[in-house]
N, C-alpha and C positions, 0 to 999 in steps of 0.2 A: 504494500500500500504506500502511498504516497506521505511523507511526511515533512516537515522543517526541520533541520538539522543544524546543528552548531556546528561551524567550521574553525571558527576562532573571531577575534574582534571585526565588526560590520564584517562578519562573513557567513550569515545564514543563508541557506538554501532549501529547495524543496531537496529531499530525494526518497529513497525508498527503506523501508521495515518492514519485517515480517509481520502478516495478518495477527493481529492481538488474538486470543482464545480467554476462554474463563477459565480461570486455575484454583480459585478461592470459593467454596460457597457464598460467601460476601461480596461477591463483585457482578457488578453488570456489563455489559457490553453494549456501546452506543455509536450510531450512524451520524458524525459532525454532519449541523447542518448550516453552520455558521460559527467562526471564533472570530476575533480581534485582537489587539495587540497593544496590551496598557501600558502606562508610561514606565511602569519598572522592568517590562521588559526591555527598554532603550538599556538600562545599565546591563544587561547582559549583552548586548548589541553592539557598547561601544567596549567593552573587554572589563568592565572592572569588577565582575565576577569570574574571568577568564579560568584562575584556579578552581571556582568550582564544578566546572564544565569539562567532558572527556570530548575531544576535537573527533568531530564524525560517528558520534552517538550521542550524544545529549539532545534530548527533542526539546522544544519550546513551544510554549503558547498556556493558559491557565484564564481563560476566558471563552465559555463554550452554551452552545443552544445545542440539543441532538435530541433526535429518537432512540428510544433503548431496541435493541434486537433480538438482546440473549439476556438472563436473567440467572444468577449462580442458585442454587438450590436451598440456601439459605434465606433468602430476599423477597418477603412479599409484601414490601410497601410497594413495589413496582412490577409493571408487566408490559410485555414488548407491545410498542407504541408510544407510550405514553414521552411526552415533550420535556424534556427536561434541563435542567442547568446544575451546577455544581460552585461550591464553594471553592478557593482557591488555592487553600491547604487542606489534605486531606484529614478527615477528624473522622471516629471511631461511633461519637458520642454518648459513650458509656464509661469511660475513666473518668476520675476526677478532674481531669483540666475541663472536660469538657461538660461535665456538670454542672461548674462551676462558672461556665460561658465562654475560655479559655480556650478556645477552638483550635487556635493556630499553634496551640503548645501540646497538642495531642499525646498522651502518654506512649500509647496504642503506636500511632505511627509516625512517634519522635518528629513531630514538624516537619512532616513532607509536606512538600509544595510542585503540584503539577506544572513538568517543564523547567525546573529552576536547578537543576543540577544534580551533582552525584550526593552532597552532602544533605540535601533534604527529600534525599528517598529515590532519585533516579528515576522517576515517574514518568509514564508517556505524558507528552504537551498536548496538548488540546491543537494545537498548529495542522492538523492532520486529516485522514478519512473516515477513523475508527478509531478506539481506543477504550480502555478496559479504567473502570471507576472503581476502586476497592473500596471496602465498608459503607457501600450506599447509600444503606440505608441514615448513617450519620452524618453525611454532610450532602447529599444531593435531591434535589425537591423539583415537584413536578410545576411545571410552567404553565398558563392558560392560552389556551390559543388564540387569545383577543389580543394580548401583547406579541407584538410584532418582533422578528428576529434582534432587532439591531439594539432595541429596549432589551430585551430577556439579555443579552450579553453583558450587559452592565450586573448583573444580578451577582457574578462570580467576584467581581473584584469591587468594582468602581461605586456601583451606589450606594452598597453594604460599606465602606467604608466613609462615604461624603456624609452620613448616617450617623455615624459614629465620629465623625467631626463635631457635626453639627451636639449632639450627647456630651462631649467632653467639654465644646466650650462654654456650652448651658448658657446661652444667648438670653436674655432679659428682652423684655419690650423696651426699647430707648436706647438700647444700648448699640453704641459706636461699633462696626467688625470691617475687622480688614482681611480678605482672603489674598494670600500669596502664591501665586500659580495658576493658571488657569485653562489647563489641562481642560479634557474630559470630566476629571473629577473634583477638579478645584473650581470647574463651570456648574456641576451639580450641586458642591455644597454651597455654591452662592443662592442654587436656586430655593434651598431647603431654608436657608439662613433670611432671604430675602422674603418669604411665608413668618417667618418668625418674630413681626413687628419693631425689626431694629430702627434704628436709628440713621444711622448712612450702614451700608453697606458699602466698601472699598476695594474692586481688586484691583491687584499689583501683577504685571505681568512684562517680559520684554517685549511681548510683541502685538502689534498695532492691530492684526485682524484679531488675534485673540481675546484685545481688548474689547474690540469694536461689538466682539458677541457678548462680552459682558455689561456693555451700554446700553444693549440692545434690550435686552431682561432688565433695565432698571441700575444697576449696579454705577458708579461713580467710579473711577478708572484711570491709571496712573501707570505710567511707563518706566518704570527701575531702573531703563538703561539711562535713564535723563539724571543729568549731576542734582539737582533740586529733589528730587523724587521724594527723597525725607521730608526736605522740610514742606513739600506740597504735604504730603502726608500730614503730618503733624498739626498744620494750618486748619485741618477738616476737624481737627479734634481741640482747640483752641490751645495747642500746644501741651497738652495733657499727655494726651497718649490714646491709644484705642483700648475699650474695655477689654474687646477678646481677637486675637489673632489666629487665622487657619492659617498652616504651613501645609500644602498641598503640593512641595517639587523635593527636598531629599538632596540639598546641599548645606554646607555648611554655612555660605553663604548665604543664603534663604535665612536659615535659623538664625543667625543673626541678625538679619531683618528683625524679625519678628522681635528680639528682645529690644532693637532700637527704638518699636512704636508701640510700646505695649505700655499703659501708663502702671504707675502700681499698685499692685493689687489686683491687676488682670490677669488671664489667663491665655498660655497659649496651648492651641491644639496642634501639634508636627504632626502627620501622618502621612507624610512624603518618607519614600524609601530611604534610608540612607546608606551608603556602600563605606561612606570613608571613617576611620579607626577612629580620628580622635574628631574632638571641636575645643577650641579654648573657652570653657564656660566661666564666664567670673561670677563665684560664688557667689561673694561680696554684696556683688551689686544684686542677684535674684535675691538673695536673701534681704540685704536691706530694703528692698521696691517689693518686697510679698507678691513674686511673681511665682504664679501656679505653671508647672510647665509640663503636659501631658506625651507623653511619647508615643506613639500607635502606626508606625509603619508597618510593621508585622502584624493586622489587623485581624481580629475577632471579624470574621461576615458573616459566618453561618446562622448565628442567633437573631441578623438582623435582616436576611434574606426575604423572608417573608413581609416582613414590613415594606420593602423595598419594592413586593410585587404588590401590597395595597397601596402605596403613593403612587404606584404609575395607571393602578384600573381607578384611584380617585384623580387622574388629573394632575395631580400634584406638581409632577415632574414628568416629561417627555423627552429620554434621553437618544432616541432615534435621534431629535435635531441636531446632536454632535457629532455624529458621522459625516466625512467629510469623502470617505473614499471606496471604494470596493474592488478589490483584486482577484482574484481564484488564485489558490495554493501555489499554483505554479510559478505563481511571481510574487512570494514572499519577500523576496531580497526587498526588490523596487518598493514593496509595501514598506517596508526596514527600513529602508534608505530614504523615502520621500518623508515619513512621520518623525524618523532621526534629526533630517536636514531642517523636517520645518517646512519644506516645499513646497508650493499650491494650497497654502493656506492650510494644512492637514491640520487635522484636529485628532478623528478617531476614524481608523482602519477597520471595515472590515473584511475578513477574508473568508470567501465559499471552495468547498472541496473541486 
């Protein structure tokens, strides 16, 4: 079968793996009828997970819509047909991480994550034509067929976690938020946050169409690559600070953003991936400004999945509108490279078998 394969840095390609089978009573087997390709997979894309990746076997992708085909003999919350999605670390749902909502720290299956290397379980990627979901019935839930492909994909990664931004910063009516990034998912939690009766809502973003769809929703909008970008910032908040900060990119850079325009006493929410070891955090100063600072890259979706499919049957959020592209498998690279580059305005990829 045809799948995406790591070659090494910007070096993904389609190429070929042997037809997955069921080997676990726990597992299903599903016909991809649509993946995409979220912003953390860019860091495997430009190399700075390179060590956790075997070159010409490591699949990718961990964003998926499919029909089940095959069903292990354990598994009867599901049966072939049925539409489904999946969470993007695989979780058991019966040890205590996962009792306890802790999804992504799965005891069961030591924080694997579909597509993301040998060291989190070596997992087939969603990138593909087929591919086998183990423990099912814990982290993978049936879809309605009223939501549309390019919505149900966000279910795996992207909304579940804009979800859980929007949860940590616990947004007040009135209150000042600045969302930094505006990705796919950093465009969603403005939409969640902007339902939320703030106050201004502000994204920070380098680039100008990306802005432009954040003005577009409402949002008030500011370009970081510009030398003033702060103290524009700052200006909206009468030099205060913002009550709550989303970090939605997974730089160190970014992060310190965020501690620049947070007044004290605020809180920030990072849930951007982050790859690099260290950050210089000055204790001092979080401490003396009582700034709350939430970490959640490695995000809990499974618990929040469901909510994710009733904000899109109420309306709420339409994440089809962030789809910017559509490729078929065979030209993953190009997908890779034009959403890497930024190119033609990309937003969010999706890609059919």
């Amino acid at each position: 079968m045809k799948a995406a394969i790591y070659y090494g840095p910007e070096d993904i390609r389609c190429g070929e793996k042997p037809d997955p089978n069921i080997e676990e009573p726990h597992q299903i087997l599903v016909e991809v009828e649509a993946t995409s390709i979220c912003g953390s997979d860019l860091h495997l894309y430009r190399g700075a997970m390179d060590p956790f990746m075997e070159r010409g076997h490591s699949q990718i992708g961990h964003e998926l819509i499919a029909r089940v085909s095959e069903v292990g003999n354990g598994v009867g919350k599901f049966k072939v047909g049925d539409r489904v999605s999946m969470a993007y670390s695989c979780s058991c749902g019966e040890c205590y991480m996962c009792e306890v909502g802790q999804t992504a720290h799965c005891e069961t299956t030591q924080k694997a994550v579909y597509g993301f290397g040998v060291p989190f379980g070596d997992l087939n990627g969603t990138h593909t034509e087929a591919l086998i979901l183990p423990h099912a019935e814990g982290h993978v839930i049936k879809v309605p067929d009223a939501i549309d492909d390019a919505s149900a994909l966000t279910l795996s990664c992207n909304l579940p976690s804009a979800i859980i931004a929007n949860n940590l910063a616990d947004i007040k009516p009135g209150e000042n938020v600045a969302v930094i990034g505006c990705g796919p998912t950093g465009l969603l939690t403005m939409d969640i946050a902007l339902g939320k009766s703030a106050g201004q809502v502000v994204c920070i973003d380098q680039l100008d169409y990306r802005l432009a769809v954040a003005a577009k929703k409402g949002a008030t909008t500011i370009n970081s690559s510009k030398e003033d970008w702060k103290e524009k910032a700052l200006s909206l908040t009468n030099g205060r600070g913002f009550d709550k900060v989303i970090e939605v990119v997974g730089y160190p850079e970014t992060l310190q953003m965020c501690l620049d325009i947070i007044r004290p006493g605020g809180t920030i929410a990072a849930i951007g991936v982050f790859c690099d070891q260290e950050f210089n955090l000055v204790l001092a100063d979080v401490f003396l400004r009582d700034i709350s600072l939430h970490m959640n890259g490695f995000a809990n979706v499974q618990p929040y999945m469901w909510e994710g499919i009733r904000l899109m049957e109420r309306g709420v959020v339409n994440p089809a509108e962030y789809f910017s592209h559509e490729y078929k498998l065979d030209n993953i690279d190009q997908a890779f490279k034009t959403f890497y580059e930024k190119s033609d305005n990309a937003l969010k990829m999706m890609i059919r078998p």
